[in-house]
C-alpha positions in Angstrom: -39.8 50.3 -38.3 -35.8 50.2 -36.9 -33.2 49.9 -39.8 -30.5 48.0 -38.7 -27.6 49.0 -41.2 -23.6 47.7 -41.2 -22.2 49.8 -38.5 -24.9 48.9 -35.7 -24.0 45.3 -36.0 -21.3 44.3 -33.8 -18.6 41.5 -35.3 -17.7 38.4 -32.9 -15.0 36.3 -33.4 -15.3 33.1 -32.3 -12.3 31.0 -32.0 -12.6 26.8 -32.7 -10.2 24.9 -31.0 -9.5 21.7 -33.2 -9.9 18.1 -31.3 -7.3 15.7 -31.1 -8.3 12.4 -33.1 -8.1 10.4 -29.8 -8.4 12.3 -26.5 -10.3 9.7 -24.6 -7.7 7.5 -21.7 -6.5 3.7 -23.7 -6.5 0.9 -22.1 -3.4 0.7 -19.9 -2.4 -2.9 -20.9 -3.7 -3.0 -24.4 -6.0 -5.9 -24.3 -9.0 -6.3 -25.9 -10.8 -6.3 -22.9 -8.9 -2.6 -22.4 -10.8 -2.2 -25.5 -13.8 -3.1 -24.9 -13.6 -0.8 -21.4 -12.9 2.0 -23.4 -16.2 2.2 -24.7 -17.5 3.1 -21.3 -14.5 5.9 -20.6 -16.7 7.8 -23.5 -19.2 9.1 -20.9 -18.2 12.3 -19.0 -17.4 12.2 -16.0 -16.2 8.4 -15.6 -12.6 8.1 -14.0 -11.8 4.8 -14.3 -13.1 1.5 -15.8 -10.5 -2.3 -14.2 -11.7 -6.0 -15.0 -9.9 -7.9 -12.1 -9.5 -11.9 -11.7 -11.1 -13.5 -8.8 -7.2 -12.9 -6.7 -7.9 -9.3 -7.1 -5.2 -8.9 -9.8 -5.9 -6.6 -12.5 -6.6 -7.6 -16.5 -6.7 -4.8 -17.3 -7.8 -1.0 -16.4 -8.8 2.2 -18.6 -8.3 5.4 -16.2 -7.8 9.6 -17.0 -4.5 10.1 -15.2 -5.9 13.4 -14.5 -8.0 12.4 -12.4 -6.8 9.0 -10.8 -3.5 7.3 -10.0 -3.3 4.0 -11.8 -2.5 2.4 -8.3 -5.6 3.7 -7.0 -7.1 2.1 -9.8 -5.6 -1.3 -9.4 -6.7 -1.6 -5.5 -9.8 -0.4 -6.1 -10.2 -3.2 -8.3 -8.5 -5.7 -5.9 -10.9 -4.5 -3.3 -14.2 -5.3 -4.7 -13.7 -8.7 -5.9 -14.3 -10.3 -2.4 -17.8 -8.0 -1.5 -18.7 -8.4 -4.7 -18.3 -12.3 -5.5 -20.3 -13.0 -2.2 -23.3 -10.3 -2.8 -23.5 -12.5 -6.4 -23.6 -15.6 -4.6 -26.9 -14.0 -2.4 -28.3 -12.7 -5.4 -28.6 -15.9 -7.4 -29.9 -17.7 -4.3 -32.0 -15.2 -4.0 -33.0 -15.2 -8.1 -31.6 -12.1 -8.6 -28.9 -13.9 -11.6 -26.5 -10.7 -13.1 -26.9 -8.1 -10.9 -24.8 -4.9 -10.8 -24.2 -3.0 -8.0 -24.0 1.4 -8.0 -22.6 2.6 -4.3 -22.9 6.0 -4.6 -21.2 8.8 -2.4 -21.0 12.7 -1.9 -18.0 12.6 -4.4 -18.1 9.8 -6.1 -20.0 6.7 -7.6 -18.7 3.4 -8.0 -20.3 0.4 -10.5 -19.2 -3.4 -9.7 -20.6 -6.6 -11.6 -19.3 -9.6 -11.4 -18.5 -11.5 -15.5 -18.6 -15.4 -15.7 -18.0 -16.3 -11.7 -14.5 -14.7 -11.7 -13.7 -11.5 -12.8 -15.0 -8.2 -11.6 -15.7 -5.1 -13.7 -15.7 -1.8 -11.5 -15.9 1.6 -12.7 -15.4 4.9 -10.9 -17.1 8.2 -11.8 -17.5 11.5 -10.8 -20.4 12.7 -8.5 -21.5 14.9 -11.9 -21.8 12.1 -14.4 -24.5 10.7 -16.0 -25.0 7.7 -14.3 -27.8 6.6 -16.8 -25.1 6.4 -19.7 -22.2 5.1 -17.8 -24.4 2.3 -16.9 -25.8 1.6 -19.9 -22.6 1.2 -21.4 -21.3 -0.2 -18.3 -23.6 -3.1 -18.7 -23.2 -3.4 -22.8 -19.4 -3.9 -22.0 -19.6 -6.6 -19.2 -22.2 -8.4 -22.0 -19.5 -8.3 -24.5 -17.0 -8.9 -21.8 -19.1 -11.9 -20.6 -18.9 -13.4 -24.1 -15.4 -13.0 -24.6 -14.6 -15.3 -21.4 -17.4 -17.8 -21.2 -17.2 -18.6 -25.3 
């Protein structure tokens, strides 16, 4: 039998570093789609979440500044509508009605969906991310969306 007595124990501090109420990215335009978008910035990892209009303009956009420009943001926004209104068009010929695309890459993946014919929701995440997550609450926000803007 070992007796373990008050000097052989060694004494750790460990130091807890208090979270700010609200460290997550806002929506940059304050919408309530912004708000909605928000929801998906909770996953780690995601960059960057932008609802655009059928002209490519942006709604609104949710992005960490630490890791994206808010430009970048905006065109990459601008940039899907066109691909991604014509893949829809194939996919519902094709029975394939509410499909989301994932493109991935070595350092990044990218999420696109088309909401209600016009709009495009796109969101950007770091290579390291749970995709899983980000889609699943990729998808419960364009549902939400998609009742916001149809009725």
């Amino acid at each position: 039998m070992v007796r373990v007595g008050p000097r052989d124990v060694k004494r750790t501090t460990v130091r807890v570093t208090p979270i700010a109420s609200n460290t997550l990215p806002l929506s940059a335009l304050g919408t309530e789609f912004g708000k909605l978008m928000e929801t998906v910035m909770t996953v780690p990892g995601v960059m960057a979440v932008v609802l655009s209009d059928d002209g490519g303009y942006a709604i609104d956009y949710v992005f960490d500044e630490e890791q994206i420009d808010s430009l970048d943001v905006q065109i990459v926004g601008a940039q899907m509508v066109l691909p991604i209104q014509r893949l829809m068009k194939t996919a519902n010929k094709r029975g394939l009605g509410g499909a989301a695309v994932i493109l991935e890459s070595q350092q990044r993946h990218l999420m696109c969906a088309e909401i209600a014919d016009e709009y495009v929701l796109a969101a950007m995440l770091a290579r390291q991310s749970n995709v899983a997550l980000a889609f699943r609450r990729f998808e419960a926000a364009r549902t939400r969306l998609q009742s916001l803007l149809v009725g």
